[in-house]
C-alpha positions in Angstrom: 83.3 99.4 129.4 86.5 98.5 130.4 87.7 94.6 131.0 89.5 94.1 133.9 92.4 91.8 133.2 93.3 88.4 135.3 96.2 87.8 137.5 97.4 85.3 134.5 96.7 88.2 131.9 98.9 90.9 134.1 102.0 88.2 134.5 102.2 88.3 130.8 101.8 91.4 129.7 104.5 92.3 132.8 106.5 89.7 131.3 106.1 90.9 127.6 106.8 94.5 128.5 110.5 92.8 130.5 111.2 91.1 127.2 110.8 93.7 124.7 112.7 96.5 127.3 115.3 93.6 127.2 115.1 93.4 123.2 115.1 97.0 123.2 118.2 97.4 125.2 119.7 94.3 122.9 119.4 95.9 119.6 119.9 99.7 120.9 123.1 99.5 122.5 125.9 98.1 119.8 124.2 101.6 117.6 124.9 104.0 120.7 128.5 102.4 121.3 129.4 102.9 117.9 127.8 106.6 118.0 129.8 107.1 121.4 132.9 106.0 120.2 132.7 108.2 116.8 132.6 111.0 118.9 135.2 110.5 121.9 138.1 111.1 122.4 141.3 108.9 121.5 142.2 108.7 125.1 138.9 107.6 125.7 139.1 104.8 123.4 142.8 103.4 124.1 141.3 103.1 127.8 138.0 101.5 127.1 136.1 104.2 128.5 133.8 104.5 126.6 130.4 102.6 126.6 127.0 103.9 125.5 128.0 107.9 126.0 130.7 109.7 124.4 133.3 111.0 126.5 135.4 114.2 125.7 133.3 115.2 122.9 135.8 115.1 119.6 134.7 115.4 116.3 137.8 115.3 114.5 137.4 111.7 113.0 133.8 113.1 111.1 136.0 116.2 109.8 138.3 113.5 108.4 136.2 111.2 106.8 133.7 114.3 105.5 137.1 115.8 103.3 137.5 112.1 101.4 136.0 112.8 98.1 134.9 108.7 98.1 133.2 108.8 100.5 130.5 111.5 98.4 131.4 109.4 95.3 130.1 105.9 97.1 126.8 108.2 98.2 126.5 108.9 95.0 126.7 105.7 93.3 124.8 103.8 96.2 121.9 106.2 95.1 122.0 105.6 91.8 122.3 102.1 92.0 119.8 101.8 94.6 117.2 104.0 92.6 118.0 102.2 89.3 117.7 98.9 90.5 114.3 99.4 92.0 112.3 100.9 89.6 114.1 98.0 86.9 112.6 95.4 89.5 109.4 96.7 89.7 109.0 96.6 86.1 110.9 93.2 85.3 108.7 91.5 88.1 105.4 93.1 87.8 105.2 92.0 83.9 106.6 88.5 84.6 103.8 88.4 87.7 101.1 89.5 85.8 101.9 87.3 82.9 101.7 83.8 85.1 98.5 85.3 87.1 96.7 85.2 83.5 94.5 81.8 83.9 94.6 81.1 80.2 98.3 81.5 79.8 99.4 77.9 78.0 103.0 78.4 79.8 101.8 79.3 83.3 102.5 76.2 84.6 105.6 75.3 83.2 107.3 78.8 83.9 106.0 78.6 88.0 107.7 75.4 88.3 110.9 76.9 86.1 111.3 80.1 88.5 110.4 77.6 91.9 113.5 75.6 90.9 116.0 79.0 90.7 114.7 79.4 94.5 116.6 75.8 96.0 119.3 75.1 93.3 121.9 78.3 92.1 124.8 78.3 90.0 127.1 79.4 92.6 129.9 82.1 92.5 132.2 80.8 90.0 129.7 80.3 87.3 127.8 83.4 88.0 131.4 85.3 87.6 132.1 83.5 84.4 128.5 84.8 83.0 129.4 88.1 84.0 132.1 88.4 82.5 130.7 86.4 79.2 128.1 89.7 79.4 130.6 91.7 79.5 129.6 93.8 82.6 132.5 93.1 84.8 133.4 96.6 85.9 130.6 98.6 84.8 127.9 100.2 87.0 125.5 97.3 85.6 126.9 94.6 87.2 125.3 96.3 90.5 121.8 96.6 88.5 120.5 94.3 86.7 121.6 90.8 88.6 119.0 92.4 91.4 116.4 93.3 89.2 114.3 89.5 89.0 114.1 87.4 91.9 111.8 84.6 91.7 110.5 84.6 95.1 109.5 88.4 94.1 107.9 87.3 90.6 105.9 84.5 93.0 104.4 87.1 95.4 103.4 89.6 92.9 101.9 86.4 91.0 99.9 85.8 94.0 99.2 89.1 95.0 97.9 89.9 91.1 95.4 86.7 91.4 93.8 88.3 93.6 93.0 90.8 91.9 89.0 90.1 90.0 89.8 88.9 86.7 86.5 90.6 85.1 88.4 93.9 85.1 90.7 92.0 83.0 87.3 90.7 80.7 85.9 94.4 80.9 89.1 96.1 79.5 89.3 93.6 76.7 86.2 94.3 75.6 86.9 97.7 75.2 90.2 96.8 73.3 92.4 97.0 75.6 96.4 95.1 75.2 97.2 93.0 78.1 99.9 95.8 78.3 97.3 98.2 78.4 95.4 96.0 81.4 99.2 95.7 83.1 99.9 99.5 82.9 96.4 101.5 84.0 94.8 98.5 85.8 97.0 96.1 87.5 99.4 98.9 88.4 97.7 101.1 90.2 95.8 98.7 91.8 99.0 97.1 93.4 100.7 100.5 94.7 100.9 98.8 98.5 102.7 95.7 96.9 105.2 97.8 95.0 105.6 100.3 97.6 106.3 97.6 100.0 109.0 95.7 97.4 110.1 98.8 96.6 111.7 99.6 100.3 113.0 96.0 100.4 115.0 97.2 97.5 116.3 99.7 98.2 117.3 98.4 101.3 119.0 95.5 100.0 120.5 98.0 97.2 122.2 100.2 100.0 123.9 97.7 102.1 125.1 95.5 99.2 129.2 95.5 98.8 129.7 92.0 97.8 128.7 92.0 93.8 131.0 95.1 94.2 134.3 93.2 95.8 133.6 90.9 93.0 132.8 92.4 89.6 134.2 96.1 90.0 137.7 97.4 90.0 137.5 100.8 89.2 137.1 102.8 93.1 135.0 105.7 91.2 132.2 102.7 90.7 132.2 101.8 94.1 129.2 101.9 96.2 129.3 103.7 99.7 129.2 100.3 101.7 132.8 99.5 100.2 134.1 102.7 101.7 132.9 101.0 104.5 134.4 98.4 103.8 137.8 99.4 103.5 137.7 101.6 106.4 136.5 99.2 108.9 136.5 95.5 107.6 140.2 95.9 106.4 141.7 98.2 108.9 144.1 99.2 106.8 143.4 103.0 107.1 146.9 104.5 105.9 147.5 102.3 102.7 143.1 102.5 101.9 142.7 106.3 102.1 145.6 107.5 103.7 147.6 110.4 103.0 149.9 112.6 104.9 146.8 114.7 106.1 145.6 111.1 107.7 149.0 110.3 109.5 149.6 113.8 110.9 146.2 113.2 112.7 146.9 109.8 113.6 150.3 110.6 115.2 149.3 113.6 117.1 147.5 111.5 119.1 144.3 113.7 118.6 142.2 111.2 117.0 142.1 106.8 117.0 141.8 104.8 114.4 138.1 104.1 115.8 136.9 107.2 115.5 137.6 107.1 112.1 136.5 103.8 111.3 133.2 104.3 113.6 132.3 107.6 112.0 132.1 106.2 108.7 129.9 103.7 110.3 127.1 105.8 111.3 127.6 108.2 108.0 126.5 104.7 106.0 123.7 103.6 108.2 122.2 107.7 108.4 120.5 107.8 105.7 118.5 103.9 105.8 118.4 105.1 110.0 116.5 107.9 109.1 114.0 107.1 106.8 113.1 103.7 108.0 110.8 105.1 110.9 108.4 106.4 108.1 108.4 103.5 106.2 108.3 100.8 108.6 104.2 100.0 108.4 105.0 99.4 105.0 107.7 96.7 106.1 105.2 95.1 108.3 102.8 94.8 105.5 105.0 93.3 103.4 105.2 90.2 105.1 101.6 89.4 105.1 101.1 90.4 101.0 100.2 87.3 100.0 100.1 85.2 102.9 96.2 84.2 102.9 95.7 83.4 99.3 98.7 81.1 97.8 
């Protein structure tokens, strides 16, 4: 049986449906300008042609930037990182979670109130470089790992999330002699596959687009991650004295190709791979902002 809708009802779904076209339109144009420009030509671009549609079709600028060995090298290395970081901060945060969701754990309290602090005060940069370098991990690959493998805003959502799980699985294992590491690995795990899944893809995420522990803590360019190829090509604008070469100014000069296109095309070869997958993955997105959210 079908409701039939009031005139108050229609006005705002007609409203809604304006906004989000609007919203829509907001967030989908910068993406197809930068697409459009990657693939037009340089006259194109010099006269401000170009919009939301490439014009003159050129695909020089993509040849260009798929030849730089760094730009395979920062995949490479975003992946890794990316991968590595993850899986470390499911582990680090699931046993810290666990451990302050145990009722009779004499600490609990005194550790929650510890890792609420971390979340309003911080060290700030020039500490947090001096510690670096104290660990010695200034430029090595584990200076982009393990400072994103504990946050405590992580460790106080898994905490919540573990509460709820029943504690008389807990009581159940233990009389079977069961380890609380034995309880943390083939009970609370796999109970909690939505919660990692979900902090998981936030991970990775943040992994992938992170270039400023990188500008900091790493000087050697075969360590770099993909976004400071980015970075160099577009943030600096310095494409001759970042990655040029005579190959680079012979295309420049011949007028077959702008700086844009080059800068542009390395834009959308960053974003492909996050672009693509996060379609698939966005349920799990949504669902990670309500983990937690009725039981604190």
């Amino acid at each position: 049986m079908s409701v039939k809708k009031s005139s108050g009802d229609l006005a705002f779904d007609v409203c809604n449906y304006i906004f989000m076209i609007l919203l829509i339109i907001i967030m989908l144009y910068p993406m197809l300008n930068v697409l459009a420009i990657s693939m037009s030509s340089s006259s194109a671009i010099s006269g401000g042609r170009v919009t939301w549609y490439p014009i003159e079709i050129n695909f020089k600028g993509y040849s260009y930037i798929l030849s730089q060995p760094m730009l395979y090298r920062g995949y490479i290395n975003s992946i890794f990182y990316a991968i590595t970081t993850t899986i470390l901060m499911l582990i680090v945060t699931s046993l810290a979670a666990y451990a302050l969701s145990v009722k009779d754990f004499a600490l609990k309290k005194f550790f929650t109130i510890f890792l609420a602090i971390t979340m309003f005060f911080g060290g700030g940069m020039i500490p947090t470089y001096l510690l670096i370098k104290n660990l010695n991990m200034i430029n090595t690959m584990w200076v982009m790992i393990i400072p994103g493998c504990v946050s405590a805003w992580n460790v106080i959502v898994f905490r919540t999330f573990f509460q709820q799980i029943p504690n008389e699985l807990r009581e159940s294992a233990f009389i079977d002699g069961a380890t609380e590491f034995t309880i943390w690995r083939k009970i609370i795990i796999p109970l909690s596959k939505p919660l990692l899944a979900t902090f998981g893809l936030f991970s990775i995420v943040g992994s992938w687009n992170s270039w400023f522990n990188a500008l900091l803590y790493l000087k050697d360019e075969n360590l770099y991650p993909i976004q400071m190829f980015l970075r160099r090509m577009v943030v600096d604008g310095s494409l001759n004295s970042a990655y040029g070469n005579s190959q680079l100014s012979t295309l420049l000069n011949s007028g077959k190709v702008n700086p844009q296109n080059i800068q542009m095309a390395v834009v959308v070869l960053t974003m492909l791979p996050i672009l693509m997958i996060y379609p698939f993955v966005q349920k799990h997105f949504v669902k990670g902002v309500m983990i937690g959210a009725i039981k604190g």
